[in-house]
Phi, psi and omega in degrees: 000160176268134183080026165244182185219129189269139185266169185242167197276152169315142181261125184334178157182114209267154189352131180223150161310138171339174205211113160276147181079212192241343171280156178267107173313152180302193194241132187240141142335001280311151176254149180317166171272160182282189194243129181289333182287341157327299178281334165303314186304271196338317191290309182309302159344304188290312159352273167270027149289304191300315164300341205264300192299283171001267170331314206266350180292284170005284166317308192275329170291350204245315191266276199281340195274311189319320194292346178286289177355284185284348170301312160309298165339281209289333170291306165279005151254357178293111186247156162237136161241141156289123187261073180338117146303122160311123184290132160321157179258183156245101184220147184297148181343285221279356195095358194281137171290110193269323183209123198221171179255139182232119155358129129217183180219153197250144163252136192218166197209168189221099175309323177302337160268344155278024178262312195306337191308155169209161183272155186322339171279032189042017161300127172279129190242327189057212228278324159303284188328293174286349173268348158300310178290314184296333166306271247286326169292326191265333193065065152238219174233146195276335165315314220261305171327302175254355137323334183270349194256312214290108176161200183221039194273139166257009145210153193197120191284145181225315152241164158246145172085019184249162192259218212264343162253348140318328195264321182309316191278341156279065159227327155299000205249357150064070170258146152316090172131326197276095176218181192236147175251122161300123158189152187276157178236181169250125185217159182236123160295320194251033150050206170291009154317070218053042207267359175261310196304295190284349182044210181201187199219096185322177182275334187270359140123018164299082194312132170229020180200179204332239202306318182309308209268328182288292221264032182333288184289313162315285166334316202291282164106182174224146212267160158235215207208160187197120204230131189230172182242099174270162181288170163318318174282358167095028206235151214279145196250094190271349140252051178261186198295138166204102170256158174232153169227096176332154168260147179258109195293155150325206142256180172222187189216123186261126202257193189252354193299151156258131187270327220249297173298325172314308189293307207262323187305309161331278194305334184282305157348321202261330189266315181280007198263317180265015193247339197246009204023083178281200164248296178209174173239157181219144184223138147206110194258145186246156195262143166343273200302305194273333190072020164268151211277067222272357214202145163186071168293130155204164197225165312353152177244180199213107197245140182277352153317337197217042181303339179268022168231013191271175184298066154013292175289353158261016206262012198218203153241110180303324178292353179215050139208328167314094159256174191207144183284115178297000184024207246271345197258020133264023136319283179343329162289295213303287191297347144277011193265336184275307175330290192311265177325004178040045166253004168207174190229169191275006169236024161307153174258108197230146158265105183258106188276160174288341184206138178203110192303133162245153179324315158315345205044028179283152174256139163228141150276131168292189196278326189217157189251180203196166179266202193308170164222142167244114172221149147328137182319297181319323212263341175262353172282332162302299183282004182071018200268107193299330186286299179349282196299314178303325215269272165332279200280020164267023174276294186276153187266174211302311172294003182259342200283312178295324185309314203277322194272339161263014181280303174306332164110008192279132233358040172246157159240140206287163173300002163280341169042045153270153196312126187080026195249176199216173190246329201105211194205119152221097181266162191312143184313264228282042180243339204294074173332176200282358188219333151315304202295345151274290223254033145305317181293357171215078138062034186220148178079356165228176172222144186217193215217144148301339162280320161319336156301294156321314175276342173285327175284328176298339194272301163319295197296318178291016168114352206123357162253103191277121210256128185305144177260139192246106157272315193264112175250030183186153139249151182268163159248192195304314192256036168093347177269135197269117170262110170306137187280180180252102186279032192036165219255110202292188205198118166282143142209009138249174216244162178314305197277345147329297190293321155278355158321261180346298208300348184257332160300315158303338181279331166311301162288029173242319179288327185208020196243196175284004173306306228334283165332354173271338163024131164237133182286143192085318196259140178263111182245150166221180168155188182217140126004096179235110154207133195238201203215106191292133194267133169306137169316296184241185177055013161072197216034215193225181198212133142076194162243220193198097171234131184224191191177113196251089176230189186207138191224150349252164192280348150005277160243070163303124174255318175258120170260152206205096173248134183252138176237164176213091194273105179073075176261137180272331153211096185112117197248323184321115161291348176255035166222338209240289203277308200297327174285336173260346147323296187288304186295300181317292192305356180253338156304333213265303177260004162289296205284005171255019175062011200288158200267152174273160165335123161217050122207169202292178119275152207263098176247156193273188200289180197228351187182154189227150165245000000 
């Protein structure tokens, strides 16, 4: 209308956040309200994340860590013990126990459990109490005693060695803790009775010499195990975990010895070792045919019970590692190889001077001196005669002379492989100097073993054949059955009728030669003579001699090759005054106790000199 004045309608206003002050703010939207179901997932969600951790600690405290738990547990009650495996026993031909294993036992203790002990008044004594008691038994001192019980050791070894009655009267004293570990020792029944053969077996159960040591792995066995479940008192849970793993025992080894002939050789050794003052003796009989070992005597001897007070050179066998130059009784090679080759007869003819120049102008000597000799091969093989055996054996030649003697078993090793055994010393012809190359032919300039001596005679007496030398001629098992070893393949080397050749020329030097004194009464014996000049230890040239003797009984039929030996004997050096007389007392023991029939008939021998 005119003359009114028009207005506009209100303007709206929407809601606003407070206002600080008086002024007045833009205009805000309101915020939504949030969603409630959202947050409900989340929460749920969170929930059963938190029950999923819950559950699986629950599982593991319950499952794995409990089954850990009793693993442990049962581990610190589980104890392993060891099951010794029996050592083979060692025995002579006839069955006699030469080495054998004897029970014994360690008492030991879980100290923690012997505090506990008390005495028949229920008095508690512990660890004192019972080491008083357990001294008095022991014959010891109880101080000594209870250093080993006191403490919180769950085992502690407290004696060794005590046997099987001992241990019943500690085991009646009901100590708590106090229980015994089983194990074998080595013990030899026959004393020194091949006690250099068998060597011995240390306390920690180790072999440290000859048979004990070759045969080791046999002898030896494999140990087993036995893992138990004990109580709290430390005493076997008999139905908790108990495993066994068995021990697999040795074998055991059936030797060639005669115990008997072994025995008596011994004391004779021992006795000329000391009537001639030697360093040492050595007898070792072989049987002919088989080469089996029936002997193997020396003195010093050795028992291997008390092996740590015996003679350092006697803890081994001097007979298959001592060498020595065999001197004359390896003529005996020398004469069979001009046999063998057909250069000479056992009535061949030579003037064998006392002294004799070879083109070289090396000198050689007899032993004694003389005028010219007119002898028969035989007759220089009878007198030992060093020009003689040169005069003869320079017929062969330098390579037939190393052929015979390693033919003969001279830088080879015999089949027995004993420790520490040798082949000797034969060195190659052309190693051979202007004066060796004569005096291989009478035993000088090489070195052999008395068994290598033994086994060169043994090749005569088995017709021309070298029969492998035997010791170990079996092994046993648990229930006594013997399986026989393999003695290798006997080997001709000379021809029979050579070897009976020889063999009758030997018989000579017994009969009417420097043999004599090998005589064996009842028995037709042949064999040779050796002495030689013993090489210095230290500083090279030689110290003393070497006197032996090499025979064979009875000569018919040889049954025994019979070698002796005497290393630096002092009074009386000579092998046929010295070595050749304990030749005649073994070997006629020898063959009275294997029963062989005595001789009945002479011998047919060639001549001895010619004119």
């Amino acid at each position: 209308m005119p003359g009114t004045t028009k207005r506009n309608p209100p303007k709206r206003v929407a809601a606003s956040s407070p206002r600080s002050g008086t002024g007045r703010g833009p205009r805000v939207e309101a915020p939504r309200a949030a969603n409630p179901r959202g947050r409900m997932w989340f929460l749920v969600v969170a929930a059963a994340l938190l029950l999923v951790l819950v559950a699986g600690r629950l599982v593991a405290i319950q499952g794995m860590d409990q089954m850990k738990l009793a693993e442990k547990a049962l581990s610190s009650r589980l104890v392993t013990k060891t099951l010794p495996a029996s050592r083979g026993t060692i025995m002579a031909a006839d069955g006699t126990v030469l080495a054998d294993n004897a029970m014994r036992y360690r008492l030991v203790v879980d100290q923690r459990n012997v505090a506990r002990y008390t005495d028949e008044n229920g008095t508690l004594v512990g660890a004192w109490g019972a080491a008083e008691r357990i001294a008095g038994i022991l014959s010891t001192d109880p101080g000594l005693v209870y250093e080993k019980l006191e403490g919180d050791r769950l085992w502690n070894v407290v004696a060794t060695g005590i046997t099987s009655e001992v241990w019943a009267e500690i085991e009646a004293l009901g100590i708590p803790g106090i229980t015994v570990e089983e194990y074998a020792i080595r013990t030899y029944p026959a004393g020194a009775v091949g006690g250099n053969l068998l060597g011995f077996v240390g306390s920690d159960g180790q072999a440290l010499a000859g048979l004990e040591l070759a045969y080791d792995d046999t002898l030896r066995g494999t140990d087993g195990e036995q893992q138990y479940e004990r109580g709290a008192k430390g005493d076997f849970i008999p139905l908790g975990a108990n495993n066994v793993t068995p021990a697999e025992n040795g074998q055991g080894l059936q030797l060639t010895i005669d115990p008997t002939i072994q025995y008596y050789a011994q004391q004779a050794i021992a006795d000329a070792v000391k009537e001639h003052k030697a360093e040492w003796g050595s007898i070792v009989i072989s049987e002919a045919e088989t080469g089996k070992i029936l002997t193997v005597a020396e003195a010093p001897s050795v028992d291997p019970n008390d092996f740590g007070s015996a003679d350092p050179g006697a803890t081994g066998s001097r007979s298959f590692t001592a060498l020595f130059e065999p001197g004359s009784t390896a003529k005996m090679i020398t004469a069979a190889g001009l046999i063998e080759e057909g250069l000479v007869t056992p009535e061949s003819e030579f003037t064998v001077p006392y002294e004799w120049t070879a083109p070289n102008d090396e000198v050689f000597k007899d032993s004694h001196e003389h005028e010219e000799q007119k002898l028969t091969f035989t007759g220089i093989l009878e007198d030992s005669s060093n020009t003689g055996t040169i005069l003869a054996g320079d017929k062969l030649t330098l390579d037939q002379r190393y052929d015979y003697l390693h033919r003969f078993g001279f830088g080879t090793r015999n089949a027995v492989n004993f420790p520490g055994g040798t082949a000797g010393i034969l060195h190659p012809v052309e190693d051979w100097d202007g004066r060796t190359k004569y005096t291989v032919m009478f035993g000088q300039g090489v070195a052999a073993t008395a068994v290598q001596t033994n086994e060169a005679f043994g090749v005569i007496a088995n017709g021309g054949v070298r029969a492998p030398l035997q010791l170990v001629s079996g092994t046993v098992d648990d229930s006594g059955k013997v399986t026989p070893v393999s003695t290798g393949t006997p080997e001709r080397v000379v021809s029979e009728e050579t070897a009976d050749t020889v063999l009758n020329m030997l018989e000579s030097v017994v009969a009417r030669g420097t043999g004599a004194p090998a005589s064996v009464p009842g028995y037709r014996a042949a064999g040779k003579t050796g002495t030689s000049q013993a090489p210095a230890d230290e500083g090279g040239g030689y110290d003393g001699y070497t006197a032996s003797f090499v025979g064979i009984a009875p000569v018919e039929d040889p049954r025994l090759v019979v070698s002796v030996t005497l290393q630096r004997p002092r009074d009386g050096y000579y092998g046929g005054t010295s070595a050749a007389p304990v030749f005649s007392d073994v070997t006629g023991y020898a063959l009275r106790h294997l029963r062989v029939p005595p001789s009945t008939t002479e011998p047919v021998l060639p001549p001895r000199e010619w004119k």
